[in-house]
Biopython code that builds the backbone (N, CA, C, O; Angstrom):
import numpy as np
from Bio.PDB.StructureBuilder import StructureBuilder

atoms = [
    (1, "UNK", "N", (-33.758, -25.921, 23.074)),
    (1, "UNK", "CA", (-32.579, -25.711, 23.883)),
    (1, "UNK", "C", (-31.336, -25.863, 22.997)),
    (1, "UNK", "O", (-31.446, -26.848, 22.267)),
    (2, "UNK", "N", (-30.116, -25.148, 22.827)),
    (2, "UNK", "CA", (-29.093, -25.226, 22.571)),
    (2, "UNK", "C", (-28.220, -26.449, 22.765)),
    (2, "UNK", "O", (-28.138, -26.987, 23.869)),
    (3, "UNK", "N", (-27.778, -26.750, 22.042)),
    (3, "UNK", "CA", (-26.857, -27.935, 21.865)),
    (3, "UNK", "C", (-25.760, -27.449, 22.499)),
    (3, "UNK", "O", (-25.420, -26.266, 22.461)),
    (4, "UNK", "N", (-24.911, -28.740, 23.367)),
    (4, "UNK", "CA", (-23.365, -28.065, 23.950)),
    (4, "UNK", "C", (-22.889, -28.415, 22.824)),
    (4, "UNK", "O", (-23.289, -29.132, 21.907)),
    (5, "UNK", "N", (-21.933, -27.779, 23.031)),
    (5, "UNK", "CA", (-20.239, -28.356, 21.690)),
    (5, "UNK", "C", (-19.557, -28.604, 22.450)),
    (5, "UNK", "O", (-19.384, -28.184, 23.594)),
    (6, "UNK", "N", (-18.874, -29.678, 21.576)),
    (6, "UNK", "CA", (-17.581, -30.155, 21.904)),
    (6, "UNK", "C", (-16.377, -29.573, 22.159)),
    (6, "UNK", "O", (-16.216, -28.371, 21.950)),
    (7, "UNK", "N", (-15.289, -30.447, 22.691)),
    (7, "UNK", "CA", (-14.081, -29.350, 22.709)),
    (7, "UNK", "C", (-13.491, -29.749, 21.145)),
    (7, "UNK", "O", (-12.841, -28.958, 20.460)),
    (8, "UNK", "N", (-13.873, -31.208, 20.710)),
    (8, "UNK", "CA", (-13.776, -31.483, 18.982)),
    (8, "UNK", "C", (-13.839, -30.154, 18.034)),
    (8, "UNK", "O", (-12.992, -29.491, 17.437)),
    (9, "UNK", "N", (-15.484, -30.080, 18.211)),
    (9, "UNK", "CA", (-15.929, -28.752, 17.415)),
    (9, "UNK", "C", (-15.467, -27.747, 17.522)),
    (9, "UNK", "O", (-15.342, -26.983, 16.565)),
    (10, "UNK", "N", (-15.059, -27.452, 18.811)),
    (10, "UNK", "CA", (-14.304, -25.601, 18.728)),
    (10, "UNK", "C", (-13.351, -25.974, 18.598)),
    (10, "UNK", "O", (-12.703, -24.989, 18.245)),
    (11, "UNK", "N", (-12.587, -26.957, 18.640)),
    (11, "UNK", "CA", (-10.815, -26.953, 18.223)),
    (11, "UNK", "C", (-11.351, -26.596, 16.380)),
    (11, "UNK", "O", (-11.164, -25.616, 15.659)),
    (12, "UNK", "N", (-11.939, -27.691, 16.195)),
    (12, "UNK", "CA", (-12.283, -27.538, 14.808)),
    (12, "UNK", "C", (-12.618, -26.282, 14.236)),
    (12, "UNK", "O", (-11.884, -26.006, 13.287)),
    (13, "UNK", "N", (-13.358, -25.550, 14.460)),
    (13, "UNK", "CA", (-13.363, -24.022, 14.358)),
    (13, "UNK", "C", (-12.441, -23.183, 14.780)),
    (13, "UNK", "O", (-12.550, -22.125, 14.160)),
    (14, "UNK", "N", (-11.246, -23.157, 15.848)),
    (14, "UNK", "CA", (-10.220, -22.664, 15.828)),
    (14, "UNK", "C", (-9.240, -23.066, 14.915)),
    (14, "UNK", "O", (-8.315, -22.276, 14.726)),
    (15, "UNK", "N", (-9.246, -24.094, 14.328)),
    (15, "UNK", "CA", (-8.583, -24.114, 13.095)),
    (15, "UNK", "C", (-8.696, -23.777, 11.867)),
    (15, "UNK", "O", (-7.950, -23.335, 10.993)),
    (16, "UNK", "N", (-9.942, -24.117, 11.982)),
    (16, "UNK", "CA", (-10.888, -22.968, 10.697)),
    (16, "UNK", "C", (-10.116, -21.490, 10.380)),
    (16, "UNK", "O", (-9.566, -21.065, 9.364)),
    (17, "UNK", "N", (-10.328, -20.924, 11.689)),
    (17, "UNK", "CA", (-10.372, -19.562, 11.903)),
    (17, "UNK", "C", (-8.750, -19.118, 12.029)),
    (17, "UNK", "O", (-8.373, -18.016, 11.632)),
    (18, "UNK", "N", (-7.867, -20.073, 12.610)),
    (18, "UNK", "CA", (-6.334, -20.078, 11.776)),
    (18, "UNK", "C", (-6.097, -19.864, 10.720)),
    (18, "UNK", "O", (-5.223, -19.056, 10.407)),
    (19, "UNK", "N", (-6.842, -20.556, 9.823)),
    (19, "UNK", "CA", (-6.286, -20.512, 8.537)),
    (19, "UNK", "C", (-6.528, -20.049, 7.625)),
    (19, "UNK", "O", (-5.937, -20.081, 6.546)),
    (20, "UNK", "N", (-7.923, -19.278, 8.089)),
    (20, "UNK", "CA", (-8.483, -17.707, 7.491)),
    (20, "UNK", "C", (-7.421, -16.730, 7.504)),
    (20, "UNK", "O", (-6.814, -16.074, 6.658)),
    (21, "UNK", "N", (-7.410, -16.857, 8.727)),
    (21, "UNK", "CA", (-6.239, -15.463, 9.333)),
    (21, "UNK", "C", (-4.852, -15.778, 7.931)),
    (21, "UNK", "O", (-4.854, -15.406, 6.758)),
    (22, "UNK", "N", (-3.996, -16.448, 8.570)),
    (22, "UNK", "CA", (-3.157, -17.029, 7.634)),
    (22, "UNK", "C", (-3.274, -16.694, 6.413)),
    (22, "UNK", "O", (-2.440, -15.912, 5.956)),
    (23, "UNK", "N", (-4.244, -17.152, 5.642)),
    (23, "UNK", "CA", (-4.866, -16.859, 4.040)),
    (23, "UNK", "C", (-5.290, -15.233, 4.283)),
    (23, "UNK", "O", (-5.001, -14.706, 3.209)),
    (24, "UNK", "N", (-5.774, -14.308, 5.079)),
    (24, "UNK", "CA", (-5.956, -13.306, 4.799)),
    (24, "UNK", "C", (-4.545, -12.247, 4.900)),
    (24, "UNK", "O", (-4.141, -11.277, 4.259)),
    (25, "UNK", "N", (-3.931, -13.269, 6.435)),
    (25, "UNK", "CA", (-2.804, -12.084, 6.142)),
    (25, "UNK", "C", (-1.575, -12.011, 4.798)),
    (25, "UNK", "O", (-0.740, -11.128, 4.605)),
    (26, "UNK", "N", (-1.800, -13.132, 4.088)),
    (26, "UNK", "CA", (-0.967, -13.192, 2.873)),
    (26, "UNK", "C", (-1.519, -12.333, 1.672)),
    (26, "UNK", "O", (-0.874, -11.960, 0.692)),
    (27, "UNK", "N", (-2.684, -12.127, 1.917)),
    (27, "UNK", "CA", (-3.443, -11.177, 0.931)),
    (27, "UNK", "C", (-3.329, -9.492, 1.164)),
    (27, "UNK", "O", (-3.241, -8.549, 0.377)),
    (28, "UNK", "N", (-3.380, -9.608, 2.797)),
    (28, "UNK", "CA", (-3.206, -8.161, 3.135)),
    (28, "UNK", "C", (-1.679, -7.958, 2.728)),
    (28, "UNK", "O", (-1.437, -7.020, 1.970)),
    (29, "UNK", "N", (-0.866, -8.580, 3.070)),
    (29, "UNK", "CA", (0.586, -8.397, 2.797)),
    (29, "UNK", "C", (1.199, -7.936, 1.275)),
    (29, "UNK", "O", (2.025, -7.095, 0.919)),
    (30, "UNK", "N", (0.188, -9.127, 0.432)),
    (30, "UNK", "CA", (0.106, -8.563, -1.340)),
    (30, "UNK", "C", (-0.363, -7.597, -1.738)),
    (30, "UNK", "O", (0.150, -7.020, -2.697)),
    (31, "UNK", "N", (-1.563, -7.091, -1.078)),
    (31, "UNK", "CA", (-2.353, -5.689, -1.261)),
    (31, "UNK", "C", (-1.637, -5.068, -0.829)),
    (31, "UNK", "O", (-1.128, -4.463, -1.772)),
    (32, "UNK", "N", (-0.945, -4.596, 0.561)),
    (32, "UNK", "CA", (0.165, -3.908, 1.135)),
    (32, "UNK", "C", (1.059, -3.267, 0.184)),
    (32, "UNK", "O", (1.246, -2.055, 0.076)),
    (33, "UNK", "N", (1.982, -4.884, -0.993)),
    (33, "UNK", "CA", (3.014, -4.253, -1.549)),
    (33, "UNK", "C", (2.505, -3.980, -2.704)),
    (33, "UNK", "O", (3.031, -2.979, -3.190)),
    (34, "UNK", "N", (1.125, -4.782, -3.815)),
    (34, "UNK", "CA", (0.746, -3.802, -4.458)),
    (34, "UNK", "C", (1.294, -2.056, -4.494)),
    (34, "UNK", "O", (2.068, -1.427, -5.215)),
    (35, "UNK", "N", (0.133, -1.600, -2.901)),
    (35, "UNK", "CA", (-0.076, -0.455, -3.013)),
    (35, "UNK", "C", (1.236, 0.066, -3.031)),
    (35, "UNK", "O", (1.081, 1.194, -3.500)),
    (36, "UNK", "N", (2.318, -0.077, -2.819)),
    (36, "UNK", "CA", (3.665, 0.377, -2.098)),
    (36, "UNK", "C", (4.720, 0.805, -3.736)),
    (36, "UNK", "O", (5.711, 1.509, -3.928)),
    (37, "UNK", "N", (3.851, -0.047, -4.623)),
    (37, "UNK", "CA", (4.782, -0.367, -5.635)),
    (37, "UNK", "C", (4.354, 0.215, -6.527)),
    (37, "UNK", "O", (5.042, 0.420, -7.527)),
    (38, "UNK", "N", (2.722, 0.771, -6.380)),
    (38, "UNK", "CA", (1.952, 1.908, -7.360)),
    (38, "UNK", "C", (2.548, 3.165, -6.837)),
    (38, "UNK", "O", (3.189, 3.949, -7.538)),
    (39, "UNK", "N", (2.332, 3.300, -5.710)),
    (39, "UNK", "CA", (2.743, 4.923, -5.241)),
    (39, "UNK", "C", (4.277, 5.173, -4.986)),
    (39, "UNK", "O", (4.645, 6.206, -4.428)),
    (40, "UNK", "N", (5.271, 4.092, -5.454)),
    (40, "UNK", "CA", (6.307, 4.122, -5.811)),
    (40, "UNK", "C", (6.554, 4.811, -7.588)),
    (40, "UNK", "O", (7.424, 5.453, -8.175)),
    (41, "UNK", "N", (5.216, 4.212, -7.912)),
    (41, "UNK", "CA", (5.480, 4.342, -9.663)),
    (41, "UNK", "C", (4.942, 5.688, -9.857)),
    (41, "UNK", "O", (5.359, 6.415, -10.759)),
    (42, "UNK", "N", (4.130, 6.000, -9.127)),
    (42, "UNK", "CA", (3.317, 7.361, -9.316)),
    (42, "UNK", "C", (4.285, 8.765, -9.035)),
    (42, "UNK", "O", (4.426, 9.812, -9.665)),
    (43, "UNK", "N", (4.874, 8.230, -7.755)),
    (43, "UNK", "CA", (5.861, 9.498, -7.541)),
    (43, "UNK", "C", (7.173, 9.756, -8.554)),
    (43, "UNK", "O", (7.796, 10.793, -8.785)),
    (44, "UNK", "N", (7.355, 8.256, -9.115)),
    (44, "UNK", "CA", (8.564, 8.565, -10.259)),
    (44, "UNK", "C", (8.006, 9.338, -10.868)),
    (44, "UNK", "O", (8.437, 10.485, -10.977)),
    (45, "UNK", "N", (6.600, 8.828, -11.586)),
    (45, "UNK", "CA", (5.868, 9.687, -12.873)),
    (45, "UNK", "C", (5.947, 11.220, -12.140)),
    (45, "UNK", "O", (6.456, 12.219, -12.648)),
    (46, "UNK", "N", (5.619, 11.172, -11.461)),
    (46, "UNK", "CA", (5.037, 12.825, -11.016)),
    (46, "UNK", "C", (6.599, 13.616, -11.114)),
    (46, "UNK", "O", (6.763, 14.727, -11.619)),
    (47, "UNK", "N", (7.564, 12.859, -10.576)),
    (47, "UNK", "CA", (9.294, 13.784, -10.585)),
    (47, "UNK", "C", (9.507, 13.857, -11.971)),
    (47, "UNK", "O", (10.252, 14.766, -12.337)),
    (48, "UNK", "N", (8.798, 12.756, -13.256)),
    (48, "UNK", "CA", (9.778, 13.059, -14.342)),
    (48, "UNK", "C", (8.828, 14.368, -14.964)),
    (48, "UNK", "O", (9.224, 15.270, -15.701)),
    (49, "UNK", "N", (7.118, 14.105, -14.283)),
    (49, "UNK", "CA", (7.066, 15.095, -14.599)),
    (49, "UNK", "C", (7.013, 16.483, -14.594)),
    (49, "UNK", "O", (6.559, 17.254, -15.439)),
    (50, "UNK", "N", (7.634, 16.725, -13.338)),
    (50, "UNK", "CA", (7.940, 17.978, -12.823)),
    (50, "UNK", "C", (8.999, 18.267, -13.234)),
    (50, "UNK", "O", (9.036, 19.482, -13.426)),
    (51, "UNK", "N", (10.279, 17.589, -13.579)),
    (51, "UNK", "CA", (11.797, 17.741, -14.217)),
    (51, "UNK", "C", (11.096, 18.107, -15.459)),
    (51, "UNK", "O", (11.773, 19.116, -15.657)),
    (52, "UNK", "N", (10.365, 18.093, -16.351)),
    (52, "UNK", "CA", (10.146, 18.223, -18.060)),
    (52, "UNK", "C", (9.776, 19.685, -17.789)),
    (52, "UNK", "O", (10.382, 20.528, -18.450)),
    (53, "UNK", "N", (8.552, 20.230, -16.603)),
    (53, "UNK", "CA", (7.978, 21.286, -16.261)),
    (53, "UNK", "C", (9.153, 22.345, -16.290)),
    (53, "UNK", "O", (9.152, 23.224, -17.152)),
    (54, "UNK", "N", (9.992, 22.270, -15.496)),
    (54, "UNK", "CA", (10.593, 22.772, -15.003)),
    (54, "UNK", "C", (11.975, 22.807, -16.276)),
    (54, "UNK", "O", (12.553, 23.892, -16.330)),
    (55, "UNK", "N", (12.366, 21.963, -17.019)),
    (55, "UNK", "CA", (13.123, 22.061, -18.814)),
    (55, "UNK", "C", (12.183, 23.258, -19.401)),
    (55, "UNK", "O", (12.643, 24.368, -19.671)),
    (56, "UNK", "N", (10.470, 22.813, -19.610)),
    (56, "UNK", "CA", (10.088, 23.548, -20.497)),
    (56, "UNK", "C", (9.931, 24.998, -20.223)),
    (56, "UNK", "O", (9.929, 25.813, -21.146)),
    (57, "UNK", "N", (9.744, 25.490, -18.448)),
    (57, "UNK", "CA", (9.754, 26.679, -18.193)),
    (57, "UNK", "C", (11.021, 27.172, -18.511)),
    (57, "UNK", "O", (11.125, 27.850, -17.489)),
    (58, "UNK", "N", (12.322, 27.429, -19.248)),
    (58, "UNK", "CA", (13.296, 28.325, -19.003)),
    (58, "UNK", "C", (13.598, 28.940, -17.794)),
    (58, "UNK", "O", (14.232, 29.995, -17.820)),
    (59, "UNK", "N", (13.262, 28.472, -16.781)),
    (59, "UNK", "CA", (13.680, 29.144, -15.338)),
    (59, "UNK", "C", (15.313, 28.937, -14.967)),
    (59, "UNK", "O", (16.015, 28.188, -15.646)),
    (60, "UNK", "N", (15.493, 29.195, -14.570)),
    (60, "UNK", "CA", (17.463, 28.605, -13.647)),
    (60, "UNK", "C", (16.968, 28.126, -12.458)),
    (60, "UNK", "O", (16.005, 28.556, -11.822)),
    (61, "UNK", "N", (17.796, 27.075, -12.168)),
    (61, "UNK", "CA", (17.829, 26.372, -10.711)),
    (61, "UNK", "C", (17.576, 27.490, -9.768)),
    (61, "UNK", "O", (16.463, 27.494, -9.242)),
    (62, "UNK", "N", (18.560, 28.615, -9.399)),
    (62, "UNK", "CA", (17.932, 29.773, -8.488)),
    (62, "UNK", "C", (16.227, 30.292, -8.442)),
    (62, "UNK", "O", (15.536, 30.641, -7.484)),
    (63, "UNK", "N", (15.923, 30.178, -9.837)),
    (63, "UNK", "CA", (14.636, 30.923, -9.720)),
    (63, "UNK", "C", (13.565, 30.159, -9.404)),
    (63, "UNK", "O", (12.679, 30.461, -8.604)),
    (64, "UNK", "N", (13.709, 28.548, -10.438)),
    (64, "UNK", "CA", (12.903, 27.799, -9.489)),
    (64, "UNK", "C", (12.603, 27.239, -8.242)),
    (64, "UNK", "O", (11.508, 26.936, -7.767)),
    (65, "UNK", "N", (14.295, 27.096, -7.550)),
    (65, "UNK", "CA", (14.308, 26.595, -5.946)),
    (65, "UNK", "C", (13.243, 28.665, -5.306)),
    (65, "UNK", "O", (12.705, 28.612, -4.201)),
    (66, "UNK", "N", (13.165, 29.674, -5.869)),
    (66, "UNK", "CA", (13.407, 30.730, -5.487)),
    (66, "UNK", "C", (11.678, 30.279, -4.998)),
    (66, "UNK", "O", (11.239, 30.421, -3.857)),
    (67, "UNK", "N", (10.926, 29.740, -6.138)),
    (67, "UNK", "CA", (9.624, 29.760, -6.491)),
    (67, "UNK", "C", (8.801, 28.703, -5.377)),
    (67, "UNK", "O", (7.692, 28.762, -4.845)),
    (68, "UNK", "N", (9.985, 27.672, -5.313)),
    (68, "UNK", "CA", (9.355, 26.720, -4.425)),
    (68, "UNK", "C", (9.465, 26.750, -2.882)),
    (68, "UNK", "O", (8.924, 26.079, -2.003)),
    (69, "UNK", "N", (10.565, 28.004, -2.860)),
    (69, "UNK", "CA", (10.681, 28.416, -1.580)),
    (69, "UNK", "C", (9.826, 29.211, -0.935)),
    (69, "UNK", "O", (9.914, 29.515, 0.254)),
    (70, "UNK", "N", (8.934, 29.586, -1.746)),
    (70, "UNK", "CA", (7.635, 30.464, -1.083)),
    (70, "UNK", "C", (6.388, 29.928, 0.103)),
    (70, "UNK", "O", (5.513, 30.710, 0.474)),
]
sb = StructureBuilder()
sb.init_structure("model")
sb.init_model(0)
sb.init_chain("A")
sb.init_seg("    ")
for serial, (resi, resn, name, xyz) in enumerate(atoms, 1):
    if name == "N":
        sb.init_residue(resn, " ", resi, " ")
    sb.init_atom(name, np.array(xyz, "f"), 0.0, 1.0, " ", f" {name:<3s}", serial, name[0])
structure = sb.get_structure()
């Protein structure tokens, strides 16, 4: 037969389970801005390197806005 629990024990496990939460949401929050701060860095990379693309093609501002307007 199953043992009752206490209201001891489940407080005790609701505190447990507080402070998981707590400790996880500080991790999700770091992983969060991680990610926020890579795909911040990625899109710089990708503009400088579309600005060099766009130096090395000889195009004019008209012809390339012309190109991307398609």
């Amino acid at each position: 037969m199953a043992r009752a629990k206490t209201v001891q024990s489940i407080e005790a496990q609701i505190k447990k389970a507080e402070e998981r939460v707590t400790r996880l949401k500080g991790a999700y929050k770091d992983a969060v801005s991680q990610l926020d701060e890579l795909n911040e860095e990625l899109k710089t990379l990708r503009m400088k390197s579309l600005v060099e693309a766009i130096k090395k093609s000889g195009k004019s501002y008209e012809e390339v806005m012309r190109l991307i307007k398609l």
